[in-house]
N, C-alpha and C positions, 0 to 999 in steps of 0.2 A: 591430483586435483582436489581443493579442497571441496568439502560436499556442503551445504548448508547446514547441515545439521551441527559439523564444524564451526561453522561461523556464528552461529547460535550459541554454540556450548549446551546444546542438548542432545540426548538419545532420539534414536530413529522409531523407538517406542513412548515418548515424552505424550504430555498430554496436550490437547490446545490451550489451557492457562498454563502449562509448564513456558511451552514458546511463546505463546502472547508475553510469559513474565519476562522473560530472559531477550527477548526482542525491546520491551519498553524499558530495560536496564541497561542494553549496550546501548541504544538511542541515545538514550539520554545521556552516556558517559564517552561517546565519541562521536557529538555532534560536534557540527563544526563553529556553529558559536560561541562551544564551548572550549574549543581548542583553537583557536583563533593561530596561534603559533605552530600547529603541527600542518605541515600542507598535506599531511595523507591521510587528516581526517576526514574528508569528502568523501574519499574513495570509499574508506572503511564504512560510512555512515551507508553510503550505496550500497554495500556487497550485503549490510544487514537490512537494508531496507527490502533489497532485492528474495535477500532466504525468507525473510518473514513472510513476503508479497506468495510466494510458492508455499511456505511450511502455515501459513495460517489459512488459508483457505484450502477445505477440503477435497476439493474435486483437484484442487490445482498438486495437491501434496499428494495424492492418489500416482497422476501421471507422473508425479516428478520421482516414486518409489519406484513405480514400472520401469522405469526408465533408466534407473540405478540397478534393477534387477537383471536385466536386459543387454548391462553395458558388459558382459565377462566379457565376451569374444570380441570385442573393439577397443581399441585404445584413446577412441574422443565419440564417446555412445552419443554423448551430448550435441554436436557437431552434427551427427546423424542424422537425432531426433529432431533437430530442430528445422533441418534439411527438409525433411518432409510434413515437420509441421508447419512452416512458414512458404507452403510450396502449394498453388494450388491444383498441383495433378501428381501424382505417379510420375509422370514422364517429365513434367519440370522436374518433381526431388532428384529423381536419373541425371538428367541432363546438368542439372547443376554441379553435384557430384563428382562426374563422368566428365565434364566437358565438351559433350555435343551440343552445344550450343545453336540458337536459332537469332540470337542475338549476344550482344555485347555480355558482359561481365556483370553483376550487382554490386554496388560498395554500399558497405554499412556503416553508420556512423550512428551515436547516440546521444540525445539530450537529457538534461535535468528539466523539468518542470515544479513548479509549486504547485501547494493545492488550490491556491486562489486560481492560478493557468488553469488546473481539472477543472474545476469548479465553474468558470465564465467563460473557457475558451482563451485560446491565444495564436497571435502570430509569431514565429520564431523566425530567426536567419541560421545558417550554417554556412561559414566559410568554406568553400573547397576549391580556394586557389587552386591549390598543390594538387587537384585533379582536373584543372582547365575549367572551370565553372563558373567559377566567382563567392559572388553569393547567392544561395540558394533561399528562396522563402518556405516556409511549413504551417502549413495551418494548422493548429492542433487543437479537434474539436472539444469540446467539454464534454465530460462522463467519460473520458478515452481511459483506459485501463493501467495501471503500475505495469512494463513491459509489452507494452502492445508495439507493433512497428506499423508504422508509416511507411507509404511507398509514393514514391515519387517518380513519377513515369519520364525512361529517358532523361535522365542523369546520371547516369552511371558509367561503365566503360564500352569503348569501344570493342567492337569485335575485332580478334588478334590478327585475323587475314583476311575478313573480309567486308570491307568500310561500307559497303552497298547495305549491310545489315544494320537495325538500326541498333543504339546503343541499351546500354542493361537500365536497371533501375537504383534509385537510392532510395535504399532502405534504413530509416530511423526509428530507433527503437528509444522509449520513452522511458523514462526512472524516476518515479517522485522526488521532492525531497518533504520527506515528512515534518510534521509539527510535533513538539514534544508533548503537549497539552491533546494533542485529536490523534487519533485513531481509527484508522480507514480500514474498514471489515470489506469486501465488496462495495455496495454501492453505501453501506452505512454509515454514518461518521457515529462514533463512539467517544463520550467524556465521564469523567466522573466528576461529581460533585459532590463537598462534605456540605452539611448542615447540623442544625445543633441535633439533638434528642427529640426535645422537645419539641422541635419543630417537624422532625420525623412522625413523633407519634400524634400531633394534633394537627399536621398542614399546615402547608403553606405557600405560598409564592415566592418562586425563583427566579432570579435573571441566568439565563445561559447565553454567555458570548463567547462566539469562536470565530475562529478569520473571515469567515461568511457574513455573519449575520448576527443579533441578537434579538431571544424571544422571552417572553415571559411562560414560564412552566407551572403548572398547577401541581403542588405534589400531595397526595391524597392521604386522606389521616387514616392514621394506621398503617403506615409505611415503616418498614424496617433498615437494617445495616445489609446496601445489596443488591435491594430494588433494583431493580431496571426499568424505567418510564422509557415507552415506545412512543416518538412523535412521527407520525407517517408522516412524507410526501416534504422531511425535512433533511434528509440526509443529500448524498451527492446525485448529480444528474447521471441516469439510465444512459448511456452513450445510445446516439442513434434513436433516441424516443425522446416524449416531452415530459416523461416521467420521474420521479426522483428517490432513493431511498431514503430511510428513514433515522433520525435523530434516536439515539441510543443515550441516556441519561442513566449513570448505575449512581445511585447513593453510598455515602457515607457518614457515619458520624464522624463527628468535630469531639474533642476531649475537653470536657466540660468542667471545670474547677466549682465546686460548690460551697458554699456558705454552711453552715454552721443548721441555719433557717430552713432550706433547701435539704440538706444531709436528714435533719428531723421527717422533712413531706415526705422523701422517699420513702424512710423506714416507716410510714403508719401507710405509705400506699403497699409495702411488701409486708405490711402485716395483715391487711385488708386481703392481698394475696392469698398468703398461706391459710386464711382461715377457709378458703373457699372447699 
């Protein structure tokens, strides 16, 4: 089974800017607007959105190491783990496992969402003809998490011998699909922005626009190549609260062609320097 670490192309020792790099390189090189003619760019684009969602947040890379440790004696550890982490007792994980059953079956199925979906909220469908259903509605609130599942009460299977019980649940399990440009830490949306030099080291006013929203940004004089400007209460909705995290802005400079005029101001501002 491939591990994410695979799918990243990085070491299980890698650092979080080794994976942040190597996650915003395959994005962008096997996104699917970019490969418009390969149809298993989708997938590929999920399975890395998916490693990065576990390998970039720390708590979540924690359990997913555990869990790789843990897997010698099994042959689907994964299967397992996810048995009793997606279960809310002991004796469901058991029973689902095991087969003692107190009702029907669960089927899982999964969708894609945008971030604008996280972001406002959305209603989705799901076909499940081919399970007697029809179409199914989901609501999927805003602030909801890369892999979080939904469960959907009584849509599932019936029980094998005994119809009297009621039926299992449908369980949907959610997957971004990311934006090349944003960067989703947790609740934080993450962008980078160039600007000149000049305007690093004496201030300025920004515009920052991303699929949400556009604000104006103050960036403060004496600002270097790096910066990170913190805008609270501007990043993605808190799931389950009215709260929001916050807008991540990292600077950079722009490459600056200079004049002749210019070339001279620096060199008497680095001589002003060196005499200090």
């Amino acid at each position: 089974m491939t591990s994410h670490y695979d799918t990243l192309g990085v070491s299980e020792n890698a650092s979080p800017e080794e994976i942040k790099k190597a996650y915003r390189r395959l994005a962008k090189e096997s996104h699917p607007d970019k490969n418009p003619d390969n149809p298993k760019s989708a997938e590929t684009f999920k399975n890395i959105s998916k490693a990065y969602e576990e390998l970039g947040d720390v708590r979540k890379k924690q359990q997913y190491d555990t869990a790789r440790r843990m897997s010698g004696g099994f042959s689907d550890m994964g299967g397992v783990f996810n048995s009793f982490r997606n279960s809310s007792s002991f004796s469901d994980a058991f029973n689902s496992m095991y087969g003692e059953r107190t009702k029907g079956a669960d089927i899982r199925a999964s969708i894609q969402v945008s971030l604008m979906d996280v972001y406002y909220g959305t209603r989705k469908t799901i076909d499940m003809s081919l399970q007697g259903f029809g179409i199914v509605h989901i609501n999927v609130p805003k602030g909801i998490q890369n892999g979080a599942t939904l469960r959907v009460n009584g849509k599932g299977q019936r029980h094998p011998s005994n119809p009297e019980l009621p039926p299992g649940d449908l369980l949907v399990q959610i997957h971004f699909l990311y934006s090349e440009d944003v960067i989703i830490q947790g609740d934080d949306i993450w962008i980078d922005h160039a600007l000149t030099f000049y305007d690093l080291l004496l201030g300025s006013e920004i515009e920052i626009v991303n699929p949400f929203y556009s604000i104006s940004v103050t960036v403060p004089p004496k600002s270097y190549q790096g910066k990170v400007l913190r805008i609270v209460n501007k990043g993605m909705p808190i799931y389950n609260t009215a709260s929001y995290g916050s807008l991540m802005i990292k600077l950079h400079v722009n490459n600056v062609e200079l004049n002749d005029e210019q070339t001279k101001l620096v060199r008497e501002i680095k001589e002003i320097q060196d005499k200090k």
